[in-house]
C-alpha positions in Angstrom: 0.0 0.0 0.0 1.2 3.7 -0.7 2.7 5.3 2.3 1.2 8.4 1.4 -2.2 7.6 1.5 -1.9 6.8 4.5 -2.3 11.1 6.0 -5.3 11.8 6.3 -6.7 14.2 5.0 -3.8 15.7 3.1 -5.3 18.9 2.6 -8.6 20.5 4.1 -10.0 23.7 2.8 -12.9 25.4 4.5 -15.0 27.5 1.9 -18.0 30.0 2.3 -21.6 28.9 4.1 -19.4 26.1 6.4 -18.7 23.9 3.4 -15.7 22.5 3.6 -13.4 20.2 1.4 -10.5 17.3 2.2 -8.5 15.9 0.1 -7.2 11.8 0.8 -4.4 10.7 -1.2 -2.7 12.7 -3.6 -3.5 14.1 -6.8 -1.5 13.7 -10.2 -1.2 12.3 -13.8 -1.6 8.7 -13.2 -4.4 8.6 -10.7 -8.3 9.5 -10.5 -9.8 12.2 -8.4 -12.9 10.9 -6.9 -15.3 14.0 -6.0 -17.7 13.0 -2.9 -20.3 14.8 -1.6 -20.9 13.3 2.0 -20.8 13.9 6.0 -18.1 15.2 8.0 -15.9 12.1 9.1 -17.4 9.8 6.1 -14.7 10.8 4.0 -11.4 9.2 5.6 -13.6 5.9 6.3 -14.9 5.5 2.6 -11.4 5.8 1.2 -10.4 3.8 4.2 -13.1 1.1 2.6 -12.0 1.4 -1.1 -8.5 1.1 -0.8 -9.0 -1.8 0.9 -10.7 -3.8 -2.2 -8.8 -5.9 -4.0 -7.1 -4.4 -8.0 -8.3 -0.6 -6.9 -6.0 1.6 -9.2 -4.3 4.7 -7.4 -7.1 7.6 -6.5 -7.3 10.5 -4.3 -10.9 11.5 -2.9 -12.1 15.1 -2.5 -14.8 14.6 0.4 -17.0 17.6 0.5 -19.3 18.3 3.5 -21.2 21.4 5.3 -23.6 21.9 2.3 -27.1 21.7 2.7 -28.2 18.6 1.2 -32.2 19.7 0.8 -31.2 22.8 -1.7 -27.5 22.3 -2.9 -27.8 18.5 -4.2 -31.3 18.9 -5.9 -31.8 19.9 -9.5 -35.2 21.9 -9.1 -37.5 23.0 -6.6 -40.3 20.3 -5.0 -42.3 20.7 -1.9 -42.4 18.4 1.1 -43.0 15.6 0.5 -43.9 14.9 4.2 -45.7 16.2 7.0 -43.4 19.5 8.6 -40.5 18.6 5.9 -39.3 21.7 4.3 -38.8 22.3 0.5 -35.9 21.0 -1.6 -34.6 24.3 -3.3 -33.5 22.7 -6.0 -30.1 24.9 -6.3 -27.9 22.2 -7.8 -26.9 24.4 -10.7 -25.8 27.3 -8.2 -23.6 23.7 -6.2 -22.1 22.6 -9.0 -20.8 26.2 -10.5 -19.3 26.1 -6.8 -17.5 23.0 -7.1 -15.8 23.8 -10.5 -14.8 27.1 -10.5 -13.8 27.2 -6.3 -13.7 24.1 -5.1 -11.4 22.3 -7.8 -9.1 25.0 -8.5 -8.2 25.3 -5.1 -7.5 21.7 -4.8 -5.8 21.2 -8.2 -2.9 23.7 -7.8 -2.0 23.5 -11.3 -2.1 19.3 -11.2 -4.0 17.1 -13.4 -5.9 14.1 -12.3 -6.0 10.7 -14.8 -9.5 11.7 -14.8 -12.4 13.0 -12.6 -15.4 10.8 -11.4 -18.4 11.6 -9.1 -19.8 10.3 -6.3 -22.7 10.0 -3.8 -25.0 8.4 -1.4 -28.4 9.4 -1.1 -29.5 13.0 -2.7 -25.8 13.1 -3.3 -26.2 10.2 -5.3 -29.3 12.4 -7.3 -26.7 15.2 -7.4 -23.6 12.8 -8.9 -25.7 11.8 -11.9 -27.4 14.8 -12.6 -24.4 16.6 -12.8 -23.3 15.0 -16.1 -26.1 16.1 -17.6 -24.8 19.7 -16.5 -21.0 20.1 -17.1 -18.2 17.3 -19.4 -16.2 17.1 -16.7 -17.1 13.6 -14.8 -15.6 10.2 -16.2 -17.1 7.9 -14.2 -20.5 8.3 -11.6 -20.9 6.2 -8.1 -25.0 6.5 -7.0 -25.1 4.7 -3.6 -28.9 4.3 -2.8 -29.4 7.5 -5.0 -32.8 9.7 -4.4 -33.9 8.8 -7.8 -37.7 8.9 -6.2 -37.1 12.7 -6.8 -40.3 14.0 -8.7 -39.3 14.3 -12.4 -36.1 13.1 -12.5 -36.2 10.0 -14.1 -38.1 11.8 -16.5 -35.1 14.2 -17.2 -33.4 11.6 -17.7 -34.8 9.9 -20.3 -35.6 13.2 -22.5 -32.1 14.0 -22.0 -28.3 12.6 -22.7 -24.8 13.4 -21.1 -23.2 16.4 -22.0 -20.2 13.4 -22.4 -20.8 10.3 -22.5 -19.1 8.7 -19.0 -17.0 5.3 -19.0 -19.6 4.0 -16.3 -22.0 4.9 -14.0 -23.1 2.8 -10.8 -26.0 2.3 -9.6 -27.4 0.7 -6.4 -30.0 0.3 -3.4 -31.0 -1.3 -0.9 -33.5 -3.9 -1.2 -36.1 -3.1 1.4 -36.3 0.8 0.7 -39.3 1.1 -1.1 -40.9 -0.9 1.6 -42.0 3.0 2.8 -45.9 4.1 3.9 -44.2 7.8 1.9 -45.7 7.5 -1.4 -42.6 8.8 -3.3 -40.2 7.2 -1.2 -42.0 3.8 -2.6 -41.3 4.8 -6.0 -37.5 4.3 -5.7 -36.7 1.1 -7.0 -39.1 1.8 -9.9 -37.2 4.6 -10.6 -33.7 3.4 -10.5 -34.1 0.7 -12.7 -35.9 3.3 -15.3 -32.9 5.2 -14.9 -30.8 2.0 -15.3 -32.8 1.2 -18.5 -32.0 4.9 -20.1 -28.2 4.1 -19.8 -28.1 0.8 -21.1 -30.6 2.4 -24.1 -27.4 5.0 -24.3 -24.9 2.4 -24.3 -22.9 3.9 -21.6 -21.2 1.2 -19.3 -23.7 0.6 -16.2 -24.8 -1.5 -13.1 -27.4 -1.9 -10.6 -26.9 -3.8 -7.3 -29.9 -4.4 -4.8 -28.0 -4.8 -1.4 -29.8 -6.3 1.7 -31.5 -3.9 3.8 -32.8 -0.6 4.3 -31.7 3.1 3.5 -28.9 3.6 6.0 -27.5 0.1 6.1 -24.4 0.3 5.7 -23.9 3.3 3.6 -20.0 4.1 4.2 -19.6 0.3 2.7 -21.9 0.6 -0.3 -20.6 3.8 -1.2 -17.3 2.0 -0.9 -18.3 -0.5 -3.3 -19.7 1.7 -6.0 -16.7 3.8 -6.0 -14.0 0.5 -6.0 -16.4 -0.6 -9.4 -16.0 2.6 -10.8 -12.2 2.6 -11.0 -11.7 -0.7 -11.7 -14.0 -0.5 -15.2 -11.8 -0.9 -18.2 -11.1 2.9 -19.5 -12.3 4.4 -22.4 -10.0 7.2 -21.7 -8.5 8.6 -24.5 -6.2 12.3 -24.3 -8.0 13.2 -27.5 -10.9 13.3 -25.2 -10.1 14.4 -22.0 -11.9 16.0 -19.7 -9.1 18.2 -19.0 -10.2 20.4 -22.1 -13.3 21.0 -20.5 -13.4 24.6 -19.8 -15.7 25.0 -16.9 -13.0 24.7 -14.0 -11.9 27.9 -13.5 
């Protein structure tokens, strides 16, 4: 195992509105940068997790936390869908100009990942995938137990494609979560595997795994899992189309 990604975290940068960022492992030319949207102390444990899978290729993970998951990891506004919930905002866009144009660059200093992938659990999940329907950036997508229940989305995406078609994108849930008395919450499954459907219809490299259990079993590990399949996928990289040459990281 490589020494030094071993510190933990490398680097941590706190941003405006109590997000914050750290970085695990170390970021250059022959290894992936792994973007994560998650919980304060899930970060060091999920790396933790994937580098302990057997054939996982060198990666550094960018854990992101502080941001409010309601508004910044939802595509467009919905209302509660439960008694004294609040509204999702629906300010993704507004998230995702944050994460390329001051999160990254801060990070990056000038040095260039192998590639970039995306990942999430939960609305971060919803959040990972939409987001390459918004920017060219992302290689590769890890959904663990993704809020696809999210009124219109599965809709969105089968009217719409990736601005660049990803090497993979990973899908997964647990098997007893639509087992819910909330009447969205029981549309999950039957969402997912529409959404599964729309990526094997665009031929993009995909996979849906029904775990045992509910929504918060074992979530670090699943998320683990999805972002250990994502690297290992054979690579349809290619430096004539990198997602370097995307312009939207500032």
């Amino acid at each position: 195992m490589n020494e030094d990604w071993m510190e933990r975290p490398r680097k941590t940068i706190e941003f405006e509105k109590g997000r914050v960022g750290e970085l695990f492992g170390t970021i250059d030319e022959n290894s992936s940068l792994v973007v994560l949207n998650t919980f304060k102390g899930e970060g060091e444990n999920i790396f933790s997790k994937v580098q302990a899978q057997e054939g996982v290729p060198g990666f550094a993970l960018l854990a992101l936390y502080g941001m409010n998951w309601n508004d910044d990891l939802t595509p467009w506004r919905v209302p509660p869908i439960q008694k004294k919930g609040e509204d999702f905002k629906g300010l993704a866009d507004s998230y995702l100009d944050f994460l390329l144009k001051q999160v990254l660059p801060r990070f990056l200093e000038e040095r260039k990942p192998k590639y970039f992938a995306i990942a999430g659990y939960s609305l971060a999940g919803l959040f990972a995938l939409y987001s390459i329907f918004r920017t060219d950036l992302f290689r590769r997508v890890a959904c663990g137990s993704g809020s696809f229940w999210y009124p219109g989305f599965s809709s969105y995406v089968e009217t719409n494609s990736p601005l660049r078609k990803p090497d993979c994108v990973y899908l997964s849930l647990g098997d007893l979560e639509k087992r819910t008395r909330n009447p969205f919450l029981q549309s999950v499954e039957e969402e997912t595997r529409r959404i599964e459907k729309r990526l094997k219809e665009l031929d993009i490299d995909s996979t849906f795994v029904l775990n045992k259990g509910n929504h918060f079993q074992d979530a670090e590990q699943r998320m683990a899992d999805g972002i250990a399949w994502i690297l290992k996928r054979m690579s349809t990289y290619s430096s004539k189309n990198s997602p370097l040459d995307s312009k939207e990281i500032s």
